[in-house]
C-alpha positions in Angstrom: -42.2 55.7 129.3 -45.5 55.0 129.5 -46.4 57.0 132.4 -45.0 59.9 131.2 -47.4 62.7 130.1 -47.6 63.3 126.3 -46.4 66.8 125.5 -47.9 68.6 122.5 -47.3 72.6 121.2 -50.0 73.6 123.2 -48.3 71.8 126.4 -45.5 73.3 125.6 -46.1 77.2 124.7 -49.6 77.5 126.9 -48.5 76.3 130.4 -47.6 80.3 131.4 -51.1 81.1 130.2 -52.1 79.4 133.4 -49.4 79.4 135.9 -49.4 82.9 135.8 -53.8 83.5 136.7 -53.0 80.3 139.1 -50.2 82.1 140.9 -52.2 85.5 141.2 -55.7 83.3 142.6 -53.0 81.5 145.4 -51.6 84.8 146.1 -55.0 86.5 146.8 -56.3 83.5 149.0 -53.2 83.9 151.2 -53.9 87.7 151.3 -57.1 87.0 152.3 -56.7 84.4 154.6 -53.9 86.8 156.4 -56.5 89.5 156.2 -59.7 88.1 157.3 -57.8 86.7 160.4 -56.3 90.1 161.6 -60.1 91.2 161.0 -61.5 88.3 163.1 -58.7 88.7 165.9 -59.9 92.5 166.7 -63.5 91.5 167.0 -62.9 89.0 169.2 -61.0 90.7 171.2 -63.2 93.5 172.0 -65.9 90.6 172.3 -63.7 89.4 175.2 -64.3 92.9 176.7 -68.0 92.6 177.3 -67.5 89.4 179.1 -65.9 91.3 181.5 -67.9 93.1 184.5 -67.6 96.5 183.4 -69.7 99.7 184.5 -72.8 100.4 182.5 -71.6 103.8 180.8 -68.7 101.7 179.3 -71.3 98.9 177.6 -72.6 101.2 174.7 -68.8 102.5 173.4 -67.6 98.6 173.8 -70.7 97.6 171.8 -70.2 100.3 169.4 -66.3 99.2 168.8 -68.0 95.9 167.7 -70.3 96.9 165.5 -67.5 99.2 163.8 -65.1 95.9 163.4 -67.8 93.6 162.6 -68.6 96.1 159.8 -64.4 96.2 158.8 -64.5 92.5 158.6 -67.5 92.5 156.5 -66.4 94.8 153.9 -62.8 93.3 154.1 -64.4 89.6 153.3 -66.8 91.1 150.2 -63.5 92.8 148.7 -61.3 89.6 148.9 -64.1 87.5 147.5 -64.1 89.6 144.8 -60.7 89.5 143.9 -60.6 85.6 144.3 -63.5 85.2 142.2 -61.8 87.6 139.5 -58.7 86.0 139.3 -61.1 82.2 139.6 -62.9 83.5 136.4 -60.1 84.9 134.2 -58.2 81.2 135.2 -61.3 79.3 134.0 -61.5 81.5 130.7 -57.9 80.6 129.8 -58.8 77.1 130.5 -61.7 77.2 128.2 -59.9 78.8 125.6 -57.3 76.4 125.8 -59.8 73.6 125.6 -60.7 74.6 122.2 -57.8 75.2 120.8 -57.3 71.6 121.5 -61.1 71.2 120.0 -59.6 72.7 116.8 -56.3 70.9 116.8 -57.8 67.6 116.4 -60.1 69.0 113.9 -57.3 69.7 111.5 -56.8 65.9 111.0 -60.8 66.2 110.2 -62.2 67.0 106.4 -64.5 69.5 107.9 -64.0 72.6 105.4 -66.8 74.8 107.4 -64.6 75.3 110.7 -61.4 75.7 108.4 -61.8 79.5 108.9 -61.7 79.1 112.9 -58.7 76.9 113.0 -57.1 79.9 110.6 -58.3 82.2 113.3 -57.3 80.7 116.5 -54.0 80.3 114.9 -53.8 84.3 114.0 -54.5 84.8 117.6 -51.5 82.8 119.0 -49.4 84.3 116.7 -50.9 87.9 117.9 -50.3 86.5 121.3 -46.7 85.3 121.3 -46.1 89.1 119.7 -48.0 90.7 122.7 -45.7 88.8 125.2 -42.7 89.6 123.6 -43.8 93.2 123.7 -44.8 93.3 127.6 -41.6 91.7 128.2 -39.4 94.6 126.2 -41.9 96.9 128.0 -43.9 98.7 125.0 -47.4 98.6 126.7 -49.2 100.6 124.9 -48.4 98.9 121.9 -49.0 95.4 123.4 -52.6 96.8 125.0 -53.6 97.9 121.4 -52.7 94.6 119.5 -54.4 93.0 122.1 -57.8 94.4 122.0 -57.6 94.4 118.1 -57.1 90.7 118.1 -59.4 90.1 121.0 -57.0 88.1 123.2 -57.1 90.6 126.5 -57.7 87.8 128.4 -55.1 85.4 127.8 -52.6 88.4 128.2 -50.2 88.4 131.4 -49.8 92.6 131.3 -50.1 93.6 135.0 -47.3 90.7 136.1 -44.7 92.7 133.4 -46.0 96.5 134.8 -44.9 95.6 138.2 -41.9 94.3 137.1 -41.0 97.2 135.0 -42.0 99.4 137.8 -39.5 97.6 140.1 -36.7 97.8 137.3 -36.9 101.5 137.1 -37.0 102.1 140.8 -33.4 99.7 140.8 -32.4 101.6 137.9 -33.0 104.8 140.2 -30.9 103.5 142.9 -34.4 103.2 145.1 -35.7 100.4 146.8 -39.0 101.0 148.3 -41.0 99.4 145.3 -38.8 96.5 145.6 -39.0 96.2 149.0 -43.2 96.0 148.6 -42.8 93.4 146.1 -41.2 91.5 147.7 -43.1 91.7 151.0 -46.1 90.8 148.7 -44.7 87.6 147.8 -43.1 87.0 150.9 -44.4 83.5 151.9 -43.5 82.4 147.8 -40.1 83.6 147.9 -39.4 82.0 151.8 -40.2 78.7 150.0 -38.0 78.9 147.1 -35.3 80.1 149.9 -34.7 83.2 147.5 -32.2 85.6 148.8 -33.1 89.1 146.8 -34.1 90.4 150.0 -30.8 90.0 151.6 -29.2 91.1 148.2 -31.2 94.3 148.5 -30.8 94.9 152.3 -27.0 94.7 151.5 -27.6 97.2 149.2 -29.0 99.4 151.2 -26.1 99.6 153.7 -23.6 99.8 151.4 -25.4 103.2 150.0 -25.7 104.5 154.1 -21.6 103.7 154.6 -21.3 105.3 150.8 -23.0 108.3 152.3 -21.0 108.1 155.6 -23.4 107.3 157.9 -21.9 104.1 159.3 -23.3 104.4 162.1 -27.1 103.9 160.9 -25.6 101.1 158.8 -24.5 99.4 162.0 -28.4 100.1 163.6 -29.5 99.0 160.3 -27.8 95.8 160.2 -28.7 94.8 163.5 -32.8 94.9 162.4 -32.4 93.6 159.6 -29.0 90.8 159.8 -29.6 89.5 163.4 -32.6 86.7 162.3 -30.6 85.4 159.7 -29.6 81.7 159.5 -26.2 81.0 159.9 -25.6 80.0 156.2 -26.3 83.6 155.5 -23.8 84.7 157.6 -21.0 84.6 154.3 -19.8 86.0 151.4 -21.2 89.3 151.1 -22.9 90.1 154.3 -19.1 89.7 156.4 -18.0 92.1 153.4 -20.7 94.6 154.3 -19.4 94.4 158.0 -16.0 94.8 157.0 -16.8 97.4 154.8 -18.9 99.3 157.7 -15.7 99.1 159.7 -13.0 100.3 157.5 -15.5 102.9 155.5 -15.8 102.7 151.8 -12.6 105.0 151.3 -10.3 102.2 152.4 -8.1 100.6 149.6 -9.1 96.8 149.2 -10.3 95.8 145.9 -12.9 94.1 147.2 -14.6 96.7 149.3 -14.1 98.4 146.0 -15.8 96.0 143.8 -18.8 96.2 146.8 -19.5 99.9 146.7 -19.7 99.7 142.6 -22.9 100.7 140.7 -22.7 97.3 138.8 -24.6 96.1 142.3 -27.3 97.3 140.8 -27.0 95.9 137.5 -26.8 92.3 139.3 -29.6 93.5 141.3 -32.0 94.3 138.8 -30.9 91.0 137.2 -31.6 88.7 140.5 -35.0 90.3 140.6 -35.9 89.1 137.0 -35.0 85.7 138.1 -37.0 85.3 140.8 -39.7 86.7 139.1 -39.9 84.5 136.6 -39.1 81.7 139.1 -42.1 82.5 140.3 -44.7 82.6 137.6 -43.0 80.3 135.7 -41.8 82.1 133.3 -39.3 81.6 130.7 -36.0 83.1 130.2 -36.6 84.9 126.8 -40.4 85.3 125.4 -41.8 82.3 123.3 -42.0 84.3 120.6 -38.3 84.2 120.0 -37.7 80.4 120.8 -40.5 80.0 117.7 -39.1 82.3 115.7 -35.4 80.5 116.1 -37.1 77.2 115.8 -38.7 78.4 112.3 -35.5 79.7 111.0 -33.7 76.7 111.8 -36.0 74.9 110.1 -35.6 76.6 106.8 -32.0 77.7 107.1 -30.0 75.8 104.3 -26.6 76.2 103.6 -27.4 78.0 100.6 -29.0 81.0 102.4 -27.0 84.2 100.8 -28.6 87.7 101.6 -30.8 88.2 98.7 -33.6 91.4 98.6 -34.9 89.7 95.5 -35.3 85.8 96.9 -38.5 85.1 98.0 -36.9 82.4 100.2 -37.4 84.2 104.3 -34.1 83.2 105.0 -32.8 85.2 102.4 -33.8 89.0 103.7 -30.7 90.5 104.5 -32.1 91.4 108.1 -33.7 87.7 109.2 -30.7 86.0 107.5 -28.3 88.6 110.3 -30.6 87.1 112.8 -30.4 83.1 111.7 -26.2 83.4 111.3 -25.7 81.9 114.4 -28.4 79.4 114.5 -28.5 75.6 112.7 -29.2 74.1 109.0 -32.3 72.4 109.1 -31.6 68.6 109.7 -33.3 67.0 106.3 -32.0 63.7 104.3 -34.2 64.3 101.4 -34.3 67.2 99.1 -37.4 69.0 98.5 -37.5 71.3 95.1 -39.5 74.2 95.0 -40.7 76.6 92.0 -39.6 79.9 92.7 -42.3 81.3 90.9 -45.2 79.6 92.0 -43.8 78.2 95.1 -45.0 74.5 94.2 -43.2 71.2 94.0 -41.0 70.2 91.5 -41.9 66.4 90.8 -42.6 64.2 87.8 -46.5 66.3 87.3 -44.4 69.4 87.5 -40.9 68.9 85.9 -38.3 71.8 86.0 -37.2 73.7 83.0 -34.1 76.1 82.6 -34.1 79.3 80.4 -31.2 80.5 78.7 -30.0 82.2 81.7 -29.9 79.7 84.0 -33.4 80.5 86.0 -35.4 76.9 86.6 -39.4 77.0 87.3 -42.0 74.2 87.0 -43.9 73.1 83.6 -46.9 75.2 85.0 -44.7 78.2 85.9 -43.5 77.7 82.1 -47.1 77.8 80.6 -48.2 80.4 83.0 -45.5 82.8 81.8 -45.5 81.6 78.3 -46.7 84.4 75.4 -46.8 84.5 71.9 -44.2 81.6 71.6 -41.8 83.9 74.0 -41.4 83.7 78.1 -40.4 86.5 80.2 -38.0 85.6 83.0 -39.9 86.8 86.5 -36.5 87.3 88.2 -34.7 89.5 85.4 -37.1 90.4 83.1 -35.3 89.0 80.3 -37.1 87.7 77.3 -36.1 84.8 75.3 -37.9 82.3 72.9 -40.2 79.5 73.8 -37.9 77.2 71.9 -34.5 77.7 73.8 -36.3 76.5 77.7 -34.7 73.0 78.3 -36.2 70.2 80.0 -33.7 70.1 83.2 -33.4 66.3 83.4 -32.8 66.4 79.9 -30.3 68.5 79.7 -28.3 66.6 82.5 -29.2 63.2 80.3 -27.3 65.1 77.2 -24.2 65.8 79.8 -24.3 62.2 80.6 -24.7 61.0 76.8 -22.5 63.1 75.5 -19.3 61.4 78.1 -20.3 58.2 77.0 -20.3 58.5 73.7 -16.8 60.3 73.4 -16.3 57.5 76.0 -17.5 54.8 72.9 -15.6 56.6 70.3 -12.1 56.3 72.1 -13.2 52.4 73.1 -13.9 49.4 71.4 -17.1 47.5 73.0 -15.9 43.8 71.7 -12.9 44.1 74.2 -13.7 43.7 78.0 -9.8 44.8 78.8 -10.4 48.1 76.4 -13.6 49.1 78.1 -12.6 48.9 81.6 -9.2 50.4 80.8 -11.4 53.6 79.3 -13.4 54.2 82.4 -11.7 55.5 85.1 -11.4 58.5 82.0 -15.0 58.6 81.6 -15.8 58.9 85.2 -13.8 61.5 86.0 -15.1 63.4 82.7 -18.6 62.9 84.3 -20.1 65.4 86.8 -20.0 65.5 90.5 -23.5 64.4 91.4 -23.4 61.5 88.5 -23.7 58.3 90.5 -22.7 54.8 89.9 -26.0 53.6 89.2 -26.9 56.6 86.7 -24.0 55.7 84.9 -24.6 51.8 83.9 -28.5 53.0 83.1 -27.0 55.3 80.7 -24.8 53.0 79.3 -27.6 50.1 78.9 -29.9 52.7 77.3 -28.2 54.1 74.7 -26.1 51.1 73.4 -28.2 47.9 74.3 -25.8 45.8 72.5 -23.5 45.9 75.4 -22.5 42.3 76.9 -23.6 41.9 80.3 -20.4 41.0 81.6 -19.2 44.0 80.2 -21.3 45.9 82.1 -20.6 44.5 85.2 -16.8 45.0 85.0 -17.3 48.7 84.2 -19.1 48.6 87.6 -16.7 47.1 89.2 -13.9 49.5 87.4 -16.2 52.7 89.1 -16.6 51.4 92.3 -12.6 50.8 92.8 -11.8 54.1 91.5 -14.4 56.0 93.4 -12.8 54.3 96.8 -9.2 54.6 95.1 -10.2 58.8 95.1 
């Protein structure tokens, strides 16, 4: 376990921010690399020219043809440089971005109260970032280009890789291939390595549309290019469906060669083409802008979330609690009380109090809100006097007290036999969250005359009828 490597948030939600420049720089250097030596091979071959004998008139266009590709390769080589070092800058400005956030992470643990406004920034930013990338992704670029430059984050923003791909999902959408076709001949070498088959999918796609147009015969010419390198294991499933299909036509009655000449294709077409898109970059399924958000609901989701316009809980809002009805509670083994009011803890330095109509807020909520001996209810806007809030635990204490004493009036305490017989009565008088152990406090506290033994056998009593229920 050891030799594992420690995954943190920014692990976690930042690797895409460089996979994707990474992917772009490798792309480029193989573009280049393919480039430069086409360049090179021309030159050299009409170098290998001149060490021919050749007449003298011939010399001076030869030597001219040189100079012309010598000047090709040179302009070739300054453009991909370029491009490498573009992409090798905007990779190394994500990296150094990254390495303060991390900077700023470890600062939080740190009582340093002058960078507390850039920790508050750089977490803005992220925010304004996962929004951006959920945005490219639902393809509202404009919108995503404007957030971006307000929040200054251009550069850690991924919007050409989502352009193409929206370009190529329109063309699908059109029934067209062409733009598909140059992406993927653009990524050629990636998608050879992760032995992705969208271009067979889409060169069966193809011939289908030239038998659907009745021209079978350019379907046969077509497949002959474009099926006779393929491997053997290709040679299945829907490629001998397309050759049957070229033979019978698409007007023959088989369900299957039905099923083929469906517009649906495209639908599963367009949805391959996501895939290995995202296999490529490395790049999630849905945007992480949703996975936080569903984590973030989870976490606050309780089962007491009701669609409420006037909670202040977010769970509550009648459109994010439709979103979190499918989602989790948040896993917690300890209660944690909140003032609705002021939003701070309720604890022994801030005790709850309840009004007349059943609202509860914190001591301070209670002198915040307090006026003239009268408090207003922030909820309702009901008024009531200062003298009718009750102490919460108090109130539960008199619920307990009041049992136990009806409990003592119906039971003698100088008989053992009469005071277990009574409370089996008194426990199921008592309310639902009462426990064992509140109830033997209560009884010590308010009658202290109580034997010991006593006690002890009205423990014993509550503990066989709580299993006996």
């Amino acid at each position: 376990m050891n030799g594992l490597p420690k995954i943190d948030e920014i692990t976690a939600l930042e690797y895409t921010s460089l996979k994707v420049p990474y992917e772009l720089l490798n792309k480029r250097f193989r573009t280049a690399q393919k480039s430069l030596d086409r360049h090179n091979f021309r030159v050299r071959e009409a170098s290998n020219e001149l060490t021919k004998v050749v007449a003298a008139e011939k010399i001076a266009p030869q030597t001219q043809t040189i100079m012309e590709r010598l000047d090709a390769l040179q302009e070739s080589f300054g453009q991909v440089v370029a491009d490498e070092m573009s992409m090798a800058k905007l990779l190394e400005s994500r990296i150094n971005y990254l390495k303060e956030a991390r900077v700023q992470r470890k600062m939080t643990f740190k009582a340093n109260t002058n960078d507390s406004w850039k920790r508050e920034a750089w977490r803005h930013q992220r925010i304004d970032r996962l929004i951006i990338d959920h945005l490219l992704r639902s393809g509202y670029f404009e919108t995503a280009q404007k957030l971006a430059e307000q929040s200054d984050v251009e550069v850690m923003c991924n919007k050409s890789i989502f352009m193409i791909a929206k370009q190529v999902e329109d063309s699908l959408s059109r029934h067209e291939t062409d733009r598909c076709l140059e992406w993927i001949m653009d990524n050629k070498s990636k998608l050879r390595r992760m032995k992705s088959s969208l271009e067979v999918a889409l060169r069966i796609q193809e011939c289908i549309e030239l038998v659907k147009n009745g021209q079978r015969m350019q379907a046969v010419l077509y497949t002959q290019k474009h099926f006779s390198t393929l491997p053997p294991e290709l040679w299945t499933g829907a490629v001998l469906k397309v050759m049957g299909l070229i033979g019978f036509g698409h007007t023959y009655g088989i369900e299957s060669y039905k099923a083929l000449c469906s517009d649906d294709k495209w639908d599963a077409l367009i949805e391959l083409f996501r895939q290995e898109n995202a296999r490529i970059f490395q790049l999630m399924e849905h945007s992480s802008f949703n996975a936080c958000l569903c984590m973030g609901m989870s976490a606050m989701k309780t089962p007491h979330c009701r669609p409420d316009p006037t909670s202040r809980c977010p769970l509550c809002h009648p459109e994010i609690n439709e979103l979190a009805e499918d989602l989790p509670f948040a896993h917690t083994t300890n209660s944690r009380l909140v003032c609705p009011y002021s939003g701070e803890p309720l604890d022994e330095n801030n005790p709850p109090f309840m009004l007349p109509n059943g609202r509860v807020y914190g001591e301070r909520s209670i002198e915040k809100l307090c006026k003239d001996n009268q408090i207003e209810c922030p909820r309702t806007r009901e008024i009531f006097p200062l003298n009718q809030v009750v102490r919460c635990t108090d109130v539960e204490r008199n619920r307990i007290d009041e049992r136990i004493l009806r409990w003592r009036d119906h039971a003698s305490f100088r008989s053992s036999d009469c005071a277990v017989a009574h409370a089996p009565v008194c426990l199921r008088s008592l309310p639902d969250d009462c426990d064992t152990t509140a109830f033997i406090s209560c009884v010590r506290r308010i009658d202290c005359v109580i034997n010991e033994h006593i006690t002890a056998s009205i423990a014993v009593t509550i503990r066989r009828t709580t299993c006996s229920n």
